[in-house]
MOPAC internal coordinates of N, CA, C and O (Angstrom, degrees):
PM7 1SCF
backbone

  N    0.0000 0     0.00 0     0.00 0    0    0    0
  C    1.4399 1     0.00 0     0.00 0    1    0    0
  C    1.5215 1   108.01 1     0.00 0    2    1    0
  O    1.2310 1   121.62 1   -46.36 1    3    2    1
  N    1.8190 1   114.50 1   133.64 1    3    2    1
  C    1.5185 1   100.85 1  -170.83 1    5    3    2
  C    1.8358 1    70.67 1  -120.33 1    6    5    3
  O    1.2310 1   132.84 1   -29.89 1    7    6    5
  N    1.6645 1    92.79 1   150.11 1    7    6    5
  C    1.6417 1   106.94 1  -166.98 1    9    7    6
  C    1.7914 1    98.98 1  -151.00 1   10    9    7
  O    1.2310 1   127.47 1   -71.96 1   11   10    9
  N    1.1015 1   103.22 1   108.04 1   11   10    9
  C    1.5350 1   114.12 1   167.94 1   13   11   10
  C    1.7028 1   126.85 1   -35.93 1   14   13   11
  O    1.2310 1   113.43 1   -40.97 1   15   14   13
  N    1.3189 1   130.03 1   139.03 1   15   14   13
  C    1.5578 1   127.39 1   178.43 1   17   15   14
  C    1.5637 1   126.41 1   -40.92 1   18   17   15
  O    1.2310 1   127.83 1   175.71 1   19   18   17
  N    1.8241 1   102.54 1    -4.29 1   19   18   17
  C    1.8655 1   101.64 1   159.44 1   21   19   18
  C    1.5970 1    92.99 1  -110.73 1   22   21   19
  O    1.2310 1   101.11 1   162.47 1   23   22   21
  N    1.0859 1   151.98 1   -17.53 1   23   22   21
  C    1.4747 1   144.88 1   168.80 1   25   23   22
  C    1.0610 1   116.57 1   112.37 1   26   25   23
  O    1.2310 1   123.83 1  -143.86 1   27   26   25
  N    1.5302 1   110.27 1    36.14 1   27   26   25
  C    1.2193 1   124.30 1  -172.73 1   29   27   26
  C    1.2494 1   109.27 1   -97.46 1   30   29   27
  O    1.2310 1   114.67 1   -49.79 1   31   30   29
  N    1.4368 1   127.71 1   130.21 1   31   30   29
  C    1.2989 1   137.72 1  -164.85 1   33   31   30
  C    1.8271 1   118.55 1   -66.71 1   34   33   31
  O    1.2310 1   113.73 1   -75.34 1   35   34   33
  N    0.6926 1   129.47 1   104.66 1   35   34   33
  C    1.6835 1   151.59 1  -154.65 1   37   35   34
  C    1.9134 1    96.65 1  -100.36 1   38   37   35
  O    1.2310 1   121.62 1   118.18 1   39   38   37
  N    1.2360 1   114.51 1   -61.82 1   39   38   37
  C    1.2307 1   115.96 1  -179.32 1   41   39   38
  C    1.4453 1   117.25 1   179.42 1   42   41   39
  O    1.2310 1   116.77 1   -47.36 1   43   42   41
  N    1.6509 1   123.74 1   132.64 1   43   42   41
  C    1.4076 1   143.62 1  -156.51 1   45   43   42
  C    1.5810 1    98.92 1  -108.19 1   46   45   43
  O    1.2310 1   110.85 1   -38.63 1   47   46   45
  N    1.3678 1   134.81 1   141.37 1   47   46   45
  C    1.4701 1   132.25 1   149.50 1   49   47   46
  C    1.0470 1   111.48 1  -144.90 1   50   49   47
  O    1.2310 1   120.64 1   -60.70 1   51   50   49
  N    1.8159 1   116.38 1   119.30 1   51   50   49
  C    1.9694 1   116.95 1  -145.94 1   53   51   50
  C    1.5168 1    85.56 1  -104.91 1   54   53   51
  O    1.2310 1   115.54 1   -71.05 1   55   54   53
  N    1.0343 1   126.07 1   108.95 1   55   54   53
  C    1.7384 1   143.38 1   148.74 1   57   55   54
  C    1.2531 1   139.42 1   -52.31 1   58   57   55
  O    1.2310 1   112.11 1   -15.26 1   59   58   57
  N    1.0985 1   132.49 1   164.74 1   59   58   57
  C    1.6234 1   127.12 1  -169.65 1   61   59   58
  C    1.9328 1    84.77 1  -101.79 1   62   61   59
  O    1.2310 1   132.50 1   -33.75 1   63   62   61
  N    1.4158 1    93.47 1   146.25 1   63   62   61
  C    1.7059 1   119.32 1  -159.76 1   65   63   62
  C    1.9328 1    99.66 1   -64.21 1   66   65   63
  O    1.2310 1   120.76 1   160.28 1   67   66   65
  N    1.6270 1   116.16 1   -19.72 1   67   66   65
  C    1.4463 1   115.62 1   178.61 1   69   67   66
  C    1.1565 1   107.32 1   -80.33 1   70   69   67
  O    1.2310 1   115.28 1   169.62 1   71   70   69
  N    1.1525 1   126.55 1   -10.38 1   71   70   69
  C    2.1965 1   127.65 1   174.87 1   73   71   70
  C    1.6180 1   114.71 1   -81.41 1   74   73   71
  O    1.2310 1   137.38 1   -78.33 1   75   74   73
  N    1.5325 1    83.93 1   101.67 1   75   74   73
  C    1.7191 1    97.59 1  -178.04 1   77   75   74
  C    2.0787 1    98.45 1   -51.87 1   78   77   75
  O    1.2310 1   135.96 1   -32.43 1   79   78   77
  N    1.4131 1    86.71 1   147.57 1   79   78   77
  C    1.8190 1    98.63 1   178.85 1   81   79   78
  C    1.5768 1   106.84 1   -44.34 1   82   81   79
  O    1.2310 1   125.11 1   128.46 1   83   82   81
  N    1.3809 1   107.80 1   -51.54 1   83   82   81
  C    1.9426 1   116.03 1  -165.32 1   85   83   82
  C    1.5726 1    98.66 1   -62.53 1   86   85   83
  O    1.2310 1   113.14 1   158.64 1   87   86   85
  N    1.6892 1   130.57 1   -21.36 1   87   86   85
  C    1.0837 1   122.82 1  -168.43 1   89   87   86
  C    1.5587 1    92.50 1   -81.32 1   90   89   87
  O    1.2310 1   125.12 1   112.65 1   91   90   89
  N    1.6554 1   107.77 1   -67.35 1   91   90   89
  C    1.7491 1   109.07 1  -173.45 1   93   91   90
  C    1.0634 1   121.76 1   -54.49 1   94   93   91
  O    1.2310 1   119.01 1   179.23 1   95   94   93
  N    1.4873 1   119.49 1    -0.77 1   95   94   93
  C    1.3217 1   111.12 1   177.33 1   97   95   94
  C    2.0094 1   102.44 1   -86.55 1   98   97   95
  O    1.2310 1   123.56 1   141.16 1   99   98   97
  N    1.2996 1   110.77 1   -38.84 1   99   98   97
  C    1.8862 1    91.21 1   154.83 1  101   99   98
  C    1.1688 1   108.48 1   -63.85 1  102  101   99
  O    1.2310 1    94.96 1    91.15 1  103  102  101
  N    0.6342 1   161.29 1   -88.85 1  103  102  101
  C    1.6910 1   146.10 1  -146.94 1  105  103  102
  C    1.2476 1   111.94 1   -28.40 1  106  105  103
  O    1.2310 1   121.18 1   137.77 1  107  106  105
  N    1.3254 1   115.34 1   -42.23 1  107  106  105
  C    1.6300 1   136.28 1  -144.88 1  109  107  106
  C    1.7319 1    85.80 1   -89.31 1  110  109  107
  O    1.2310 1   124.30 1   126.42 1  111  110  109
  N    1.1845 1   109.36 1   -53.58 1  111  110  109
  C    1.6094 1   113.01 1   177.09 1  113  111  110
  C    1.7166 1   124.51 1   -63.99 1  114  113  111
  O    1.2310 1   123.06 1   140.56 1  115  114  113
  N    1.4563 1   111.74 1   -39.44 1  115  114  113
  C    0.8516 1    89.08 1   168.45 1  117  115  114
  C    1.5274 1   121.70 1   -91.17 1  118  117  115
  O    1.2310 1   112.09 1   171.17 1  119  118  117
  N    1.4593 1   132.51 1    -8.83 1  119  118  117
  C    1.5162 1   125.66 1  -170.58 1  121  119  118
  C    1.8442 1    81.46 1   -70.09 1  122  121  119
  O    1.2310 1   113.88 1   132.60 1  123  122  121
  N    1.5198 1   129.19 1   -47.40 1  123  122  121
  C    1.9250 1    94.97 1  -176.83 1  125  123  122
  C    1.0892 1   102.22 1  -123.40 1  126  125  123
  O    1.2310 1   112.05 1  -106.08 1  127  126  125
  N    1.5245 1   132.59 1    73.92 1  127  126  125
  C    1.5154 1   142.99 1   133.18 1  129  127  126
  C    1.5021 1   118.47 1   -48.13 1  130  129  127
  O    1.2310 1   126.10 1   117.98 1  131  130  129
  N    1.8931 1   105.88 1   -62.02 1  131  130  129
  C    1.7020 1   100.91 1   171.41 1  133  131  130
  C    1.5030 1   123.21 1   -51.79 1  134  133  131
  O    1.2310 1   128.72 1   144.95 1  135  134  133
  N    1.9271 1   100.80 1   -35.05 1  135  134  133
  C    1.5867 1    71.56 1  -166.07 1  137  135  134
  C    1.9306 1   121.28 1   -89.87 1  138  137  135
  O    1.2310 1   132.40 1  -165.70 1  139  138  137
  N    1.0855 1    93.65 1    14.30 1  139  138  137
  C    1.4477 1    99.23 1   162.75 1  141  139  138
  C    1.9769 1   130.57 1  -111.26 1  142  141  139
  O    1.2310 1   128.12 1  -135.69 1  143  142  141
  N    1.2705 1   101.96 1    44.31 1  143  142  141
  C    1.6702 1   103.51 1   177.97 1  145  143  142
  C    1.2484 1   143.40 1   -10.14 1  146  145  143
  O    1.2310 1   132.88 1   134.06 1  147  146  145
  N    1.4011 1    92.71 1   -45.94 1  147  146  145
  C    1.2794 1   104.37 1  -174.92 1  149  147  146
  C    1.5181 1   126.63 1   -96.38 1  150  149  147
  O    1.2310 1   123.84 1   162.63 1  151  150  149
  N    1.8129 1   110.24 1   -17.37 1  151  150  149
  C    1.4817 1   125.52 1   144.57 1  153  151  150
  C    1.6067 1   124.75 1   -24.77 1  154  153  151
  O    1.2310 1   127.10 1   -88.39 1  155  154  153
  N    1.4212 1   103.94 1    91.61 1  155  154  153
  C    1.3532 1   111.99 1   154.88 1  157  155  154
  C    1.2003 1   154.16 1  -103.15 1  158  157  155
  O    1.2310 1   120.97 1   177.58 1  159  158  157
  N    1.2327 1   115.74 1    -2.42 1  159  158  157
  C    1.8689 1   156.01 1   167.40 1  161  159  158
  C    0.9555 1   146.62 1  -120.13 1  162  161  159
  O    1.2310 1   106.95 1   -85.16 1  163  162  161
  N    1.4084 1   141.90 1    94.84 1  163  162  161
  C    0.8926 1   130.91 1   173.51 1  165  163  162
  C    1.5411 1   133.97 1  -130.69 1  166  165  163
  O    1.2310 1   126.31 1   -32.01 1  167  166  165
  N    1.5119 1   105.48 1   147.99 1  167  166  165
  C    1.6316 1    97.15 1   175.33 1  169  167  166
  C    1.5162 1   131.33 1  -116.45 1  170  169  167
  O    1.2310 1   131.43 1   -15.15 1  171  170  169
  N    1.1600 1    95.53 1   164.85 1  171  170  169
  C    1.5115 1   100.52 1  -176.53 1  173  171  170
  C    1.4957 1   117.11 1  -137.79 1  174  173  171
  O    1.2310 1   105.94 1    26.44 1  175  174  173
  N    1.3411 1   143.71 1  -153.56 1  175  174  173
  C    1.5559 1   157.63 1   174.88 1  177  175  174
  C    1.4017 1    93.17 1  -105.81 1  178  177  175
  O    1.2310 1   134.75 1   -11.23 1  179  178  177
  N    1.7641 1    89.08 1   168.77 1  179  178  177
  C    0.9245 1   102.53 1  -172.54 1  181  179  178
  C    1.4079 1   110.15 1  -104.24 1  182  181  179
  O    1.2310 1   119.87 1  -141.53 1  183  182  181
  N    1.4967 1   117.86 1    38.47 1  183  182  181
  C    1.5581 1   122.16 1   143.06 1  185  183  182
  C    1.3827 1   123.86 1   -82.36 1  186  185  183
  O    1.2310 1   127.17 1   169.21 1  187  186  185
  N    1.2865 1   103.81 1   -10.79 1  187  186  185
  C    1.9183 1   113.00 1  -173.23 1  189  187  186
  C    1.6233 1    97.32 1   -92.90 1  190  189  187
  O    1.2310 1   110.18 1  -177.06 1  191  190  189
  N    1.1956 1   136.04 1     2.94 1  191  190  189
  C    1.7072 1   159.05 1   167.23 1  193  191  190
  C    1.8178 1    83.81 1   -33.42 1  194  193  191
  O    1.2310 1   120.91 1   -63.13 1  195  194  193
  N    1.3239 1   115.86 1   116.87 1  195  194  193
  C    1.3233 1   112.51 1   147.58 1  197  195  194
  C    1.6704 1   101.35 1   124.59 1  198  197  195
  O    1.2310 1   123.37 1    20.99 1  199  198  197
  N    1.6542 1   111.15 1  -159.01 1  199  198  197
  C    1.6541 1   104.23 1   179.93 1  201  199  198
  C    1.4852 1   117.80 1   -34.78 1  202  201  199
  O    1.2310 1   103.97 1   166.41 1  203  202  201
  N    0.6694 1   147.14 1   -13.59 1  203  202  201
  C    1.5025 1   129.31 1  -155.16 1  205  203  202
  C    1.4242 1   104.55 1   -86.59 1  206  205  203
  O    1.2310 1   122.32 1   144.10 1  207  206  205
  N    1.7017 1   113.16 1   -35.90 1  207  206  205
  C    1.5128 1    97.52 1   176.72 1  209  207  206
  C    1.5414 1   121.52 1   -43.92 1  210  209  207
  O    1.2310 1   133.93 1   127.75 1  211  210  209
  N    1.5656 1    90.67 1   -52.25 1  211  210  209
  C    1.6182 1   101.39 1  -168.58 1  213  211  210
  C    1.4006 1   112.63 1   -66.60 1  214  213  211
  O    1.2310 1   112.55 1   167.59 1  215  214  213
  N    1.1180 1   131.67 1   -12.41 1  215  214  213
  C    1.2186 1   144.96 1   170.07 1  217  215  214
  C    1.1173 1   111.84 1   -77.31 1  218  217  215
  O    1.2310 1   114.66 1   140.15 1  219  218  217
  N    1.4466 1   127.73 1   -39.85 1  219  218  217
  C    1.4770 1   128.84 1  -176.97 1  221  219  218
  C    1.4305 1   111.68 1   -61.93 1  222  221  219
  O    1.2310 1   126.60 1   124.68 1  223  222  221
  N    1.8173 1   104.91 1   -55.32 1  223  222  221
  C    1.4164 1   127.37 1  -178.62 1  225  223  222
  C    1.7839 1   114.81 1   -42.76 1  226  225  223
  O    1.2310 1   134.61 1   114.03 1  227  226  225
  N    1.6543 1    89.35 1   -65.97 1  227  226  225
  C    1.7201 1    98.39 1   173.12 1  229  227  226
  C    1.7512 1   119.46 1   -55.49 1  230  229  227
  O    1.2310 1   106.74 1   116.66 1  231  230  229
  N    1.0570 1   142.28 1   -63.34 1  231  230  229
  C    1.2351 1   154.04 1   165.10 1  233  231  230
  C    1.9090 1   103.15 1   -29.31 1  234  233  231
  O    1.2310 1   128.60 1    84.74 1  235  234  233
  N    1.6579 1   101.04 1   -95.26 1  235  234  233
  C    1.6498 1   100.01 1   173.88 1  237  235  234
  C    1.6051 1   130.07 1   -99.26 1  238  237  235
  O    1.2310 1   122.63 1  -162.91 1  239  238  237
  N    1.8833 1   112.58 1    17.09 1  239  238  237
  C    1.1098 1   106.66 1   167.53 1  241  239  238
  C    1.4594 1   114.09 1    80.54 1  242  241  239
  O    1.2310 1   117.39 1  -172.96 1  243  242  241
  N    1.6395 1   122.57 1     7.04 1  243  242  241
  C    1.5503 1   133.63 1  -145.37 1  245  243  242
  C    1.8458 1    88.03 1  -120.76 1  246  245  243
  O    1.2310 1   128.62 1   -43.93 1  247  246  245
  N    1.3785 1   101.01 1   136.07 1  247  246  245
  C    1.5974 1   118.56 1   177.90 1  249  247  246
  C    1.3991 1   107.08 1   -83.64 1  250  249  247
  O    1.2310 1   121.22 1   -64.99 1  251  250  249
  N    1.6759 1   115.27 1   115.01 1  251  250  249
  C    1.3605 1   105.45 1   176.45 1  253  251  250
  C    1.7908 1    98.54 1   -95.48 1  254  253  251
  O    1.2310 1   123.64 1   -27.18 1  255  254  253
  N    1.2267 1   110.63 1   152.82 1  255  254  253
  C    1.3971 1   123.21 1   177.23 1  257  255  254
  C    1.8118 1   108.20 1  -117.75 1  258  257  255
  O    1.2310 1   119.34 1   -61.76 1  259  258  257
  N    1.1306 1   118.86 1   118.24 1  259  258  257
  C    1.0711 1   102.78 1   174.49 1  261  259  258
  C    1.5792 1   108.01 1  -105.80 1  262  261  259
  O    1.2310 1   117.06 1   -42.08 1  263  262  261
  N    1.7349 1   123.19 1   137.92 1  263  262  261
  C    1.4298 1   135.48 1  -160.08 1  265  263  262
  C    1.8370 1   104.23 1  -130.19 1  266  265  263
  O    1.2310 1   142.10 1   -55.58 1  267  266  265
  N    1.2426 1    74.70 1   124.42 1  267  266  265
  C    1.7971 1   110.86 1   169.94 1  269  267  266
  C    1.3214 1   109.50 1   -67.74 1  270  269  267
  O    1.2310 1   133.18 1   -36.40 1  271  270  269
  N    1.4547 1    92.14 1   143.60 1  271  270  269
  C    1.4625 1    96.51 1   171.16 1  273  271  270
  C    1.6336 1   109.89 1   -79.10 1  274  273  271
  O    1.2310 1   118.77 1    -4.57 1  275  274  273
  N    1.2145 1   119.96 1   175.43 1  275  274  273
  C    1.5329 1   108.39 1  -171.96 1  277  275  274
  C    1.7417 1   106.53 1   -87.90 1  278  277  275
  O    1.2310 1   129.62 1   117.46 1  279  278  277
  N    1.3473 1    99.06 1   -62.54 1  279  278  277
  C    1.6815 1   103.72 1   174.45 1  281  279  278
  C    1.6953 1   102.54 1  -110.80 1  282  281  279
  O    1.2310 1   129.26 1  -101.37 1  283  282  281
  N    1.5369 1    99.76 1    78.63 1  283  282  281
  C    1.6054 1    93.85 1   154.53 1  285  283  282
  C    1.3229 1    90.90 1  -117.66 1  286  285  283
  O    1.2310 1   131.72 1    -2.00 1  287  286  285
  N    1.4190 1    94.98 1   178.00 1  287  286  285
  C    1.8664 1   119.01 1  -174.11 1  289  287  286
  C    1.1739 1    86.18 1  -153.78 1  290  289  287
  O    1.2310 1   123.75 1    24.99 1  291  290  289
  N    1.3250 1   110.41 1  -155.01 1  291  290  289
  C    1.5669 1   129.65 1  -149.56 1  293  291  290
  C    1.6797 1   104.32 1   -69.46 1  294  293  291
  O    1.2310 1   120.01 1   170.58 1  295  294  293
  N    1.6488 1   117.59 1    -9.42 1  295  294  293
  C    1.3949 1   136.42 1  -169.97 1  297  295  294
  C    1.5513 1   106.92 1  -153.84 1  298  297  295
  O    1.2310 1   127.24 1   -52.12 1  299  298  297
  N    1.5007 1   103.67 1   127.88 1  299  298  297
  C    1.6329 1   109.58 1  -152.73 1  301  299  298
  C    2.0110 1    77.53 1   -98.27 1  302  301  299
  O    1.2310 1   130.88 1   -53.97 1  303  302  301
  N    1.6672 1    96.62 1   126.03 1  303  302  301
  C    1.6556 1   102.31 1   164.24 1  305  303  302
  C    1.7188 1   115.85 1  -118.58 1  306  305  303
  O    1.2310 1   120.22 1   -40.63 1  307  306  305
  N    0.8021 1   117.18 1   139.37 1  307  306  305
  C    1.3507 1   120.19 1  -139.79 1  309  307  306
  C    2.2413 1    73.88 1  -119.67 1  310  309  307
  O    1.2310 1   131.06 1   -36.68 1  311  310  309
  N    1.5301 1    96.26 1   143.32 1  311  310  309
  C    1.5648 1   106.07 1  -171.69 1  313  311  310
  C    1.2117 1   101.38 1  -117.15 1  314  313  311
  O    1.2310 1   120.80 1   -55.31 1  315  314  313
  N    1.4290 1   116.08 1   124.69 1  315  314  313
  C    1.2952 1   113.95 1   156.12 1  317  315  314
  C    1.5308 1   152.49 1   -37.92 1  318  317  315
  O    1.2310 1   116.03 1   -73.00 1  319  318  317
  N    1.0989 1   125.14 1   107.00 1  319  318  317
  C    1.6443 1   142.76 1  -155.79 1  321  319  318
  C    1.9294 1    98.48 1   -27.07 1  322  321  319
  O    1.2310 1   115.86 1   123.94 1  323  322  321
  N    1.4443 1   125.46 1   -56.06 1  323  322  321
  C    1.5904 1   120.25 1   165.72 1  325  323  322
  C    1.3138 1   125.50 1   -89.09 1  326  325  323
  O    1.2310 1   122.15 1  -149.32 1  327  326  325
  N    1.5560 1   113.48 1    30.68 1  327  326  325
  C    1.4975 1   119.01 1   169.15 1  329  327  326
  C    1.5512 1   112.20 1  -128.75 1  330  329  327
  O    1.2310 1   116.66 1   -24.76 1  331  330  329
  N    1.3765 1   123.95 1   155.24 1  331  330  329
  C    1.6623 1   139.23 1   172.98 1  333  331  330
  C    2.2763 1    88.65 1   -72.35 1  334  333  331
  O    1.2310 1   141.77 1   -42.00 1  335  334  333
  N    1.7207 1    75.34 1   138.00 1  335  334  333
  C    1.5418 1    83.80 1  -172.82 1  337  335  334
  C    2.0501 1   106.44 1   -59.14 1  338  337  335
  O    1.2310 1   108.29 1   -14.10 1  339  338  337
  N    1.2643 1   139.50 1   165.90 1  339  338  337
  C    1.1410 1   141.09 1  -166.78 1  341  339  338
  C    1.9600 1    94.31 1   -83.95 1  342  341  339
  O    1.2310 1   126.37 1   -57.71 1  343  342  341
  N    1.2589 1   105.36 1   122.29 1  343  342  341
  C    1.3647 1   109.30 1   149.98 1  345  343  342
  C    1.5786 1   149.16 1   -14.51 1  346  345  343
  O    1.2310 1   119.72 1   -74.39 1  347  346  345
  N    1.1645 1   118.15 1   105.61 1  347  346  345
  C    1.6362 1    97.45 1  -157.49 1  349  347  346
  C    1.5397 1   117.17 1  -102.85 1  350  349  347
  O    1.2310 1   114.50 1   -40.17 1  351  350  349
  N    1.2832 1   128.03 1   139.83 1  351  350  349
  C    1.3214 1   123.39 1  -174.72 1  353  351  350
  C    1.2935 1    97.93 1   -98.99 1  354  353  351
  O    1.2310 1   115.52 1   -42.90 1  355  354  353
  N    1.7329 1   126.10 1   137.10 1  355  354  353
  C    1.6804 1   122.77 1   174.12 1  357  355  354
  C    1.4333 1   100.10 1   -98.08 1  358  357  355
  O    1.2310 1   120.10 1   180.00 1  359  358  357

């Protein structure tokens, strides 16, 4: 699923359950590369880590960024929407 910076659904392509994510995520890019032209960036986690940039680049020429969580460590904790994220020990 490719989903815009409010999480708005951009474009879905439902796969057979043996297609690692980093693979469907080309697929996913190129079935709607045309219909976004003017798309030049994009990000993802750091499970998409590896070919896919270069794959993105070569195919539609599009910058993948891959983004960190802010305070993860060895266990990603995710902060509640009316709280300061939890403190991190390195």
């Amino acid at each position: 699923m490719l989903v815009d910076t409010l999480g708005l659904v951009m474009g879905v392509v439902v796969q057979p359950v043996d297609i690692q994510d980093r693979s469907g995520a080309v697929l996913l890019f190129h079935s709607v590369g045309n219909l976004f032209p003017r798309m030049k960036h994009v990000w993802a986690d750091a499970g998409y880590t590896g070919k896919l940039g270069k794959a993105l680049k070569d195919a539609l020429g599009w910058h993948l960024e891959i983004v960190k969580h802010p305070w993860s460590g060895h266990l990603t904790t995710w902060a509640p929407v009316d709280r300061p994220p939890p403190s991190c020990s390195a």
